[in-house]
SELO-849627 format. One record per residue (C-alpha): residue in three letters; x, y, z. Coordinates in steps of 0.25 Angstrom, whole numbers, plus 5000, padded with zeros to 4 digits. Layout:
BEGIN
ALAXYZ/...
REM end
This chain:
BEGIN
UNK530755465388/UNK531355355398/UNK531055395412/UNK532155315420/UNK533555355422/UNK534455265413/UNK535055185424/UNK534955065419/UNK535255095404/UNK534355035392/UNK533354925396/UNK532754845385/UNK531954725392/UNK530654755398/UNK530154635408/UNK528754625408/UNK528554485415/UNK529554395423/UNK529354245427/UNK530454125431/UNK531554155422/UNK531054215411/UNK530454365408/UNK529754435398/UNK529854585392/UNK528854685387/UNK529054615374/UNK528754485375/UNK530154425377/UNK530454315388/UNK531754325393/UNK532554205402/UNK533154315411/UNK534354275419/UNK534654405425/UNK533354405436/UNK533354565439/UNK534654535441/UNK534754435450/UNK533454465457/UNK532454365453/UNK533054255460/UNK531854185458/UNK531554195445/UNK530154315440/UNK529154315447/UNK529254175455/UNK527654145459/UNK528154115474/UNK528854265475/UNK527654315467/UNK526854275477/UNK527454305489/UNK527454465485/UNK526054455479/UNK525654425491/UNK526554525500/UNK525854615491/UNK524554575494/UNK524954605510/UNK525854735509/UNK527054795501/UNK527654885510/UNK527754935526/UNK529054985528/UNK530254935538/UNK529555005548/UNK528554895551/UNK528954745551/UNK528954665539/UNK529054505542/UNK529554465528/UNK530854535530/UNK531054435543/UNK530954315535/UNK531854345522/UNK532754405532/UNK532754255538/UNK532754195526/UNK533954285521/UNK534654245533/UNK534354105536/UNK535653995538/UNK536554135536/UNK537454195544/UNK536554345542/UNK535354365551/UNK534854515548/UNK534254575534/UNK533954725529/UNK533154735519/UNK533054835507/UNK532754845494/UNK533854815484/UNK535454755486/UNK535854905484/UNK535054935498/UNK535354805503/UNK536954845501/UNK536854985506/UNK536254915518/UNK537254825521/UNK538354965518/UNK537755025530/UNK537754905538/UNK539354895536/UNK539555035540/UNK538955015553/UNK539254905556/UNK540954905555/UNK540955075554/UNK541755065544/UNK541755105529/UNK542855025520/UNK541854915513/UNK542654835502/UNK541854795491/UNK542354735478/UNK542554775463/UNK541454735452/UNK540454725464/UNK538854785464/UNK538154835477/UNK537254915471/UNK536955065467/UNK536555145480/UNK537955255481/UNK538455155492/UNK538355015484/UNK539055095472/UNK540255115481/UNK540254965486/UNK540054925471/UNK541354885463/UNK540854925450/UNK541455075445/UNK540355085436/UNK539255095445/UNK539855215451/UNK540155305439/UNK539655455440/UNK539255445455/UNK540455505462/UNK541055455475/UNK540555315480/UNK540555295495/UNK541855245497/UNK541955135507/UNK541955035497/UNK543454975492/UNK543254875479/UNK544154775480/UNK544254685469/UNK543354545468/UNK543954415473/UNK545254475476/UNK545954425488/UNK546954545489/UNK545554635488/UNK545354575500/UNK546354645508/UNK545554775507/UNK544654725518/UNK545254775533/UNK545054815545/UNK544454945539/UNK543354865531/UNK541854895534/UNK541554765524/UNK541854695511/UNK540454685503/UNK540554585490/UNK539654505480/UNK539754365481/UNK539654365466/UNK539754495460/UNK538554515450/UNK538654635445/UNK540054615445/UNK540054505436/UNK539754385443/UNK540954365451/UNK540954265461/UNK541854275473/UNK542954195475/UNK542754085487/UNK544154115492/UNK544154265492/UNK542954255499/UNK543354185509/UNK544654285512/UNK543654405512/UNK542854335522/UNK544254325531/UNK544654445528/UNK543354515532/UNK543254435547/UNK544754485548/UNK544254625550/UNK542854625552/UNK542254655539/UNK540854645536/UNK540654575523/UNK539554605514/UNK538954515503/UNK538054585493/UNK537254465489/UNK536354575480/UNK536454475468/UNK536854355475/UNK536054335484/UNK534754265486/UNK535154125480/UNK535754185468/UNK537054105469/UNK536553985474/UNK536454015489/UNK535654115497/UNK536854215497/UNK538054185489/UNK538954225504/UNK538654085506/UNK539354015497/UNK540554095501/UNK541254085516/UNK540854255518/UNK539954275529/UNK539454415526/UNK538954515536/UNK538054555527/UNK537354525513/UNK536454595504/UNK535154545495/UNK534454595486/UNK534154555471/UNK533654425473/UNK532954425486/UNK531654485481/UNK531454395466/UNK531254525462/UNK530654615472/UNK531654725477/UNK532254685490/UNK533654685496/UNK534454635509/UNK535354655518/UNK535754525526/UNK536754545539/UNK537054475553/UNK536654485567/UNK537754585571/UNK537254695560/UNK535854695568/UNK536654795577/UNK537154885567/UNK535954895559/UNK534754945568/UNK533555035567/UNK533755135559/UNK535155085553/UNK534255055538/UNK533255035532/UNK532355055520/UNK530955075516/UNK530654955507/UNK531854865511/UNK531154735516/UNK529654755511/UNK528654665513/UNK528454645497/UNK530154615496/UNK530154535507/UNK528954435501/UNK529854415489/UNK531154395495/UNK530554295504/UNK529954225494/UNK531054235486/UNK531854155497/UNK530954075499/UNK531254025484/UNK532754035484/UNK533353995497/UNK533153855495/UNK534053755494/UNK533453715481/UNK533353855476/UNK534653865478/UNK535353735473/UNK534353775461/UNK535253905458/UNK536353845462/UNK536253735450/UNK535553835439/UNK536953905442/UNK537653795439/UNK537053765429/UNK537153905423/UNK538453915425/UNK538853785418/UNK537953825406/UNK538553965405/UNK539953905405/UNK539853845390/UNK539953975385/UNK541354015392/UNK542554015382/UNK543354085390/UNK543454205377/UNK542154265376/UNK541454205391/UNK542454175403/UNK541854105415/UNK540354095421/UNK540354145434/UNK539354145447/UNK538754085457/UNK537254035457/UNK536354095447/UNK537354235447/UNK538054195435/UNK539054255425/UNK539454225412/UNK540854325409/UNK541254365397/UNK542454435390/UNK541754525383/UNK540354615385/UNK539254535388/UNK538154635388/UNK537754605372/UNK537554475376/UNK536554515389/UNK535854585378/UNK535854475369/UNK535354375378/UNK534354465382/UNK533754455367/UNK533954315366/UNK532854295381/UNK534054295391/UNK534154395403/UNK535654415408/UNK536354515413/UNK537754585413/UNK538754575426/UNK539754665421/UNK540254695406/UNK540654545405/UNK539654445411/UNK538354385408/UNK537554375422/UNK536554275422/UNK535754285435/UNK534454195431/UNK533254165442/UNK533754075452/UNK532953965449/UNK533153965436/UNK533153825427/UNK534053745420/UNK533253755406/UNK533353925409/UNK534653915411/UNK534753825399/UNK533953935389/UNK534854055395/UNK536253985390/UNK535553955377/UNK535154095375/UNK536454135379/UNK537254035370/UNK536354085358/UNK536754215360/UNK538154175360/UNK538054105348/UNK537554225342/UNK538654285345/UNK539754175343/UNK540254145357/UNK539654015357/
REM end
């Protein structure tokens, strides 16, 4: 008898050891995984450097609580806010919590309750987050969601007209992962931003996936013109370790006082030894040319095998990559799987490659082999 609610349906790998790139199951079978935890292990399993800064946090203490002060939040705070135009961070545990933060923050800050959101979007699972998420089958069987949240569509300038004087906030992905790796338009961005200053909006950036160097830059917001109020993290802050946050400016310093949030193990000494080693790694400008080429370079490989019948377009930013399809991809994630490839699905109809960010050219090189084979099986290529 299986003991777990079914939530995540069958599971048929086991990983019993991680390092770099490459894992292995309770079998004995390596596998080149490309999907990280889902974009979480930024710096690939088990980096000696992360490994050692928690083995030595945990050699010091794991937990105290919020109550007393714990100095590692200071400095990944800094580190989180440096050469930006955000200067405050909450932290918690997950981008759900990290989301539900920022809801609140909104709330109190503007008190007002319309928040505009955008269809194929993820914000996570908490009864809020569902609302703000523009995926109708996240939803099914749970009755009313909280209704502040108006899904407009993606990348739609007349969408943009939904957003007034009555707007507590507009809360988007950069790229929508879940959603199927869909970047935002440069230009709609910019109108959003405009139409936001016309009525003072707050604008929100759920950076759950993209942030942390993922596309190629700290946050993906900056290679865009918004300046969001606020932004949230998670996934790959911690390489691994559960950790989520919020990042907002000066003004919110007012709104959110004592009292105003919290949570027991958002912050905690052992999560904050692994996100600061881990920005220790990633925010460099070598790290970050480094994803910025291995996406490129990606990209490029990936694109021999658009036809424009069965594969339409390669699409991303940084190491957040997807290959679309016309057809269901999710034999083919299974496939690879067998062959020693990790991906994952982002949506019906797109391969998602999400691969450590510093991931090498001959990795990348064995990924697109595995994948061609498997194409040849079936007589794409």
């Amino acid at each position: 008898m299986n003991s777990l609610l079914p939530t995540y349906g069958p599971r048929t790998i086991e990983i019993a050891q991680a390092s770099g790139s490459y894992v292995t199951d309770v079998s004995g079978n390596t596998y080149l995984d490309f999907v990280m935890g889902i974009a979480v292990c930024g710096t690939g399993h088990r980096h000696p450097y992360v490994q050692q800064k928690i083995e030595e946090q945990l050699n010091r203490v794991w937990h105290t609580s919020n109550l007393y002060m714990i100095s590692g939040q200071q400095r990944v705070a800094e580190k989180l806010t440096k050469g930006t135009h955000l200067t405050h961070a909450f932290f918690c545990n997950s981008g759900t919590e990290a989301n539900e933060a920022a809801f609140k923050l909104v709330r109190k800050w503007t008190k007002k309750t319309k928040i505009v959101t955008f269809t194929q979007s993820f914000h996570g699972r908490t009864f809020a987050m569902l609302g703000a998420t523009g995926q109708d089958k996240v939803k099914q069987g749970f009755g009313p969601m909280v209704n502040d949240f108006i899904h407009a569509p993606f990348n739609d300038m007349e969408a943009l007209n939904l957003i007034d004087k009555e707007t507590s906030a507009v809360w988007l992905e950069i790229v929508q992962g879940e959603g199927g790796v869909v970047v935002a338009n440069q230009s709609w961005l910019q109108a959003l931003q405009e139409k936001a200053d016309e009525y003072d909006v707050k604008i929100v950036v759920d950076e759950v996936q993209t942030g942390i160097a993922r596309t190629g830059t700290r946050f993906a917001f900056e290679q865009t013109p918004l300046q969001p109020h606020i932004v949230t993290l998670a996934k790959g802050l911690g390489s691994g370790i559960p950790v989520g946050a919020m990042l907002t400016t000066t003004e919110a310093t007012e709104i959110f006082g004592p009292g105003s949030h919290g949570s027991t193990f958002g912050g905690n000494p052992l999560a904050m030894a692994a996100a600061e080693a881990t920005l220790d790694i990633l925010f460099t400008p070598t790290s970050l040319q480094h994803v910025k080429d291995m996406g490129d370079y990606l990209k490029k490989g990936l694109t021999q095998f658009v036809d424009g019948e069965r594969f339409i377009e390669v699409r991303g930013l940084g190491l957040m990559v997807g290959l679309v399809s016309s057809e269901p991809v999710a034999e083919w994630v299974t496939q690879l799987a067998e062959t020693g490839l990790l991906v994952v699905m982002a949506g019906p109809h797109v391969i998602r490659f999400l691969p450590s960010l510093r991931v090498t050219k001959s990795e990348i090189n064995e990924a697109l082999m595995k994948l061609e084979q498997i194409l040849q099986k079936e007589g794409v290529v």
